[in-house]
Structures are given as structure tokens and as C-alpha cells.
C-alpha positions, 0 to 999 in steps of 0.5 A: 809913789802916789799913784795907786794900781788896780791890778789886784781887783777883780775885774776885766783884764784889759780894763786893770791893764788900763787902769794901770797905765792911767795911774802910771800916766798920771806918776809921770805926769807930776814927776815932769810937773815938779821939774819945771826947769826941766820943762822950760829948757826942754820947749827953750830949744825949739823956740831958739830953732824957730827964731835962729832960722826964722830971721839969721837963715830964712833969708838965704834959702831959695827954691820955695817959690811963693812960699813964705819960708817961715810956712816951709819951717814950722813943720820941720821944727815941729817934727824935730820937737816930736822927735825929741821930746819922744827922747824923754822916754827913754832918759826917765826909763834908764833912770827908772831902772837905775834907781830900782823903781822898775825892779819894785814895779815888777814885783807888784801886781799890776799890769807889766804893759802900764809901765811902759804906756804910762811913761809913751802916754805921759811923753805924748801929753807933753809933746801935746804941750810943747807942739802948741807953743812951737805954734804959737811962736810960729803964728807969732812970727809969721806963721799963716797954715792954710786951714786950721782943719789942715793945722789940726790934722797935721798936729795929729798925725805929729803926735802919732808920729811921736807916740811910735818913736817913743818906743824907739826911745824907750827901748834903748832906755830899757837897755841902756847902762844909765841916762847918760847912755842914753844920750850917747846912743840917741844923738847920732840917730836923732841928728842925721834924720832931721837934718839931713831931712826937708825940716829946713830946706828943699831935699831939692839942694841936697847932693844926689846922694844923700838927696836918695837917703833923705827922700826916702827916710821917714822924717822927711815923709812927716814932714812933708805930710804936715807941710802939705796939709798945712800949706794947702794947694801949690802948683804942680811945679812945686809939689813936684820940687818940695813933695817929689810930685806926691799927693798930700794923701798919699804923705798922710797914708804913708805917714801913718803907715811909717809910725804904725810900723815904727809902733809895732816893732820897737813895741813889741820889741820894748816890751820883750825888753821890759819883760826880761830886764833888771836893774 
């Protein structure tokens, strides 16, 4: 490992702990940087979303008005490509532990909280990255936000967003048995919040029931935050059919609220974990 911690110096116990975490940041980063097949099939996924709905569905959803549907997708594959790239979190921490990294790290003196925001603050660079294209493929395709101040917003409160669930993620990772459990335990999670969201269509056209799960589950309330800020103004009528009738600032408040609470839990949670586990 090249990275070189701060742990042992003197100094302020909060900024070593940063430090740390910059050097594990870092650690991650050109781990993910030496794997580029990993990176290219990683952003291939999204890209394949964007254009299988862009031009084989797009044509058949209904119910958006005078909203071009390519402006109603790009937010649903942009959260969906937050969502899963958090994933990564968790496979690189349950290989970690497979392989003993974890156990030596433990035995070092660093800060025990760098490891895991290392591994959350790599996993947010690479959401950065992979947010950025999913943009420009979408603005190549047709692709037109409102405003870039409300496009900026949006990629924001996304990143906040995914920083949250890569302590969902991370958690498992740190209980899971090996990668490929990881996986196991994260589809069926994964799956049903963003397709049974407003990613793709109008939660509108949904059955009664799972209309009910679906307005009321976070994803859905992202989404429509970034969707909101990106598209702009819309007549009542269809913020009443795409947003329930809420406010664009009122999806932001609970957006943040959402991955504020997702944060602290599986956190505070993930850290517990940490503190205690073996490989």
C-alpha cells in the first residue's frame, strides 16, 4: 500500500483523522484508476439505460404533458447510476476484509473512522464522474435542463444523496461473508427502489398500491427533487401529476432530510461494524 497515514504525529485529533482519510481516499482512488475495465463497464450500464429508454420506450410513455420524455429520464438514470455506483462501497469493502487489508489497517495506528470515509469519499469522486457523463449522453440526446444553476443543484443534492447510501452499502459489505454476497444481498434492494419509482414513468400509471410505496419511498422523492429543479416551472396540473402537487423546495428539504438520516444511521451503524469486525 502507498498511501502513507498521519496517525502517529502529534497533532490535532480531528485534523490526523482527516488526514487519514485523505490518504485512504487517495488508496482507493488509484486502486479504481488501475482497473479501468472496471470503470468503463461500470458507466456502460447507464449509458445502455439512457439510450434503451431514450429511443425503444420513450415513445410509449404517456401522461407527461408538454415534457419532452428525454427531460422526465435523465434524473431517473442519474439517481439509479448514484444508487449503484454507491454499490461499490460495499464490493471493495467485502473484498478488503476478505483479502486481510482490513485486519492490518486495524493494527495501525491511524484513525479506525478513515477507512470507511476513505472508501464513501472515493465512491462520491467516482459518482462525480460517472454523473457528468450520464450528462452529457443525456444533452446529446436531447437532453435540455431549464437552468444550469438548477442542473447544478440537482447533481448536488444527487452526490448528497449517494454519499448517504454508501453507508447502506458499506455496512453490508462489512457483514457480508465475500463479494459475491454482496451482490446477493443488494439486487433485491436496489431493484424494487428504483424501478418501482418515478425514474421512468409517472407513479401516476402505477397500480393503487404500489402507487402508495412508491410516492412514499425515497428514491422516488430524489428524483423528483432533481426533476423538478431541472425541468423548472410547470403548470399546476402537472406538478399535481408528476410531483403529488409538492413544491420544488419542499422535494429539496426532504431530499436532504432523507440522505441526512440515511447518513447518520447506517453510519453510526457501519462504524459499530467496523469497530468490531474481523476478517
Amino acid at each position: 500500500m502507498t498511501a502513507t497515514f498521519v496517525g502517529s504525529k502529534p497533532g490535532n485529533r480531528f485534523g490526523r483523522a482527516i488526514g487519514d482519510s485523505i490518504a485512504m481516499t487517495g488508496r482507493n482512488v488509484r486502486r479504481l484508476m488501475r482497473a479501468p475495465d472496471q470503470v468503463v463497464f461500470t458507466l456502460l450500464s447507464p449509458i445502455m439505460f439512457t439510450l434503451l429508454f431514450r429511443y425503444v420506450f420513450g415513445g410509449a410513455i404517456k401522461g407527461l404533458g408538454d415534457i419532452n420524455y428525454v427531460n422526465y429520464l435523465i434524473p431517473g438514470i442519474a439517481v439509479q447510476t448514484a444508487i449503484f455506483t454507491a454499490g461499490n462501497s460495499g464490493f471493495a469493502l467485502a473484498e478488503d476484509r476478505g483479502k486481510g487489508f482490513i485486519d492490518r489497517l486495524r493494527s495501525l495506528p491511524m484513525a479506525r473512522s478513515a477507512v470507511l470515509t476513505g472508501r464513501v469519499a472515493a465512491d462520491t469522486l467516482s459518482n462525480a464522474v460517472g454523473l457528468l457523463i450520464i450528462v452529457l449522453v443525456g444533452l446529446a440526446v436531447g437532453f435540455r435542463p431549464h437552468s444550469f444553476f438548477g442542473l447544478l443543484l440537482g447533481l448536488l443534492l444527487l452526490l448528497a444523496f449517494a454519499l448517504s447510501t454508501c453507508f447502506i452499502f458499506a455496512l453490508v459489505g462489512l457483514y457480508a461473508s465475500n463479494v459475491q454476497t454482496v451482490n446477493a444481498a443488494t439486487f433485491p434492494v436496489i431493484f424494487p427502489l428504483t424501478f418501482a419509482s418515478s425514474a421512468f414513468v409517472p407513479t401516476s400509471t402505477m397500480p393503487t398500491w404500489l402507487r402508495a410505496f412508491a410516492d412514499h419511498q425515497p428514491v422516488t422523492t430524489v428524483i423528483n427533487a432533481v426533476r423538478s429543479l431541472t425541468i423548472g416551472d410547470v403548470s399546476s396540473a402537472q406538478r399535481t401529476e408528476l410531483f403529488a402537487g409538492q413544491s420544488t423546495s419542499s422535494l429539496v428539504i426532504q431530499s436532504l432530510l432523507w440522505a441526512l438520516g440515511i447518513g447518520l444511521v447506517f453510519g453510526s451503524l457501519a462504524v459499530r461494524r467496523y469497530n468490531s469486525t474481523s476478517s
